[in-house]
Steps between C-alpha positions, in 0.01 A plus 500: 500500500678307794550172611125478689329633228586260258446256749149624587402524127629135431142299595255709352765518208504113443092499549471729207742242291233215589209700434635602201650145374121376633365746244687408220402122536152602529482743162677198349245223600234720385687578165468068503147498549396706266748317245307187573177648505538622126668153417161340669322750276708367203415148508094542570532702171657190339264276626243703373627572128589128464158370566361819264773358199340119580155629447565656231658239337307189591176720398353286747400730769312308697784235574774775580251665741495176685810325420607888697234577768714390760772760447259797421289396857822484703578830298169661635525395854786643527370845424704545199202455254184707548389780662717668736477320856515826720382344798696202459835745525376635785441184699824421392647768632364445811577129534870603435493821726412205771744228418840762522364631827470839335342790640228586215476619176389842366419411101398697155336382183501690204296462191515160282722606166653334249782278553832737437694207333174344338671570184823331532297161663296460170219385711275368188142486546539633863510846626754563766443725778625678826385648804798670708471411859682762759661372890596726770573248830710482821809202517667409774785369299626583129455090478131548531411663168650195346297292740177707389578472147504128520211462693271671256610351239451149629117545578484485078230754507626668152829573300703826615855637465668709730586850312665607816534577880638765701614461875573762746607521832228572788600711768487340809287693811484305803671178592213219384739221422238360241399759264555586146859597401419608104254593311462340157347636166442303229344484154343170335314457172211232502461367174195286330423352151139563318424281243362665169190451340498411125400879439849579675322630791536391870158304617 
């Protein structure tokens, strides 16, 4: 290889180093969301079990329920406690696909299961569940997933983590200046507490 070559291969050569350094961030702030998604999921659970240990303590059930409505409201309206809040996730999605300026998203919900790490939470008198939510979208920039991410999770429309995202390369047709440079597929797991019923049963 001569003199020309190298010098012809040294732009598109340095563009792969960005994309590639681009990537890395981006794997790395989603690794960080989903870290603080599970540490959000952490402390609800302690909320939870430490007004469960007061009740049961006090034996005065009445009081704790009040003394601790508060919490368990701002707990419900934010889609953590309940029923899943399907169409709550996908106006959320929506109203995120509009603030990053993205160009749609293509989405797939699977079945409601049980929680994978229910077990390890100790979740009490609450069953833990999941519903696994699946993204296929355009980006203009590796930036924008992290964008996205943000976005959705701000409209507090339900607790997710991120399990994980893929990004690849689009190839490029025509000369549009604005059109979408990757495509993006990720994988997030919605997750909701059901109270129990004293027969153990959800109600």
């Amino acid at each position: 290889m001569n003199a020309d070559q190298l010098k012809a291969l040294r732009g598109p050569l340095i563009l792969l180093v960005a994309v590639i350094a681009v990537a890395v961030a981006a794997i790395y702030h989603t690794h960080q969301l989903r870290l603080q998604a599970q540490v959000a999921l952490t402390q609800q659970q302690n909320l939870l079990r430490d007004a469960q240990a007061r009740m049961r303590r006090s034996g005065e059930e009445e009081t704790i329920i009040t003394q601790y409505a508060d919490q368990y409201r701002r707990l419900q309206n934010s889609g953590f406690i309940g029923d899943e809040q399907r169409i709550n996730w996908l106006d959320a999605l929506r109203l995120a696909n509009e603030r990053t300026d993205l160009f749609g998203v293509n989405y797939g919900i699977g079945a409601q299961q049980p929680y994978s790490y229910a077990a390890e939470l100790n979740p009490g008198q609450f069953t833990l569940r999941q519903s696994v939510m699946k993204l296929d979208f355009k980006l203009l920039h590796e930036i924008d997933l992290l964008r996205f991410l943000d976005a959705l999770r701000a409209q507090n429309n339900g607790l997710f983590q991120v399990d994980q995202c893929a990004l690849r390369r689009t190839d490029i047709t025509d000369a549009v200046r604005y059109q979408p440079n990757i495509t993006a597929n990720c994988q997030l797991t919605w997750i909701t507490a059901t109270p129990e019923t004293a027969t153990g049963r959800r109600p």
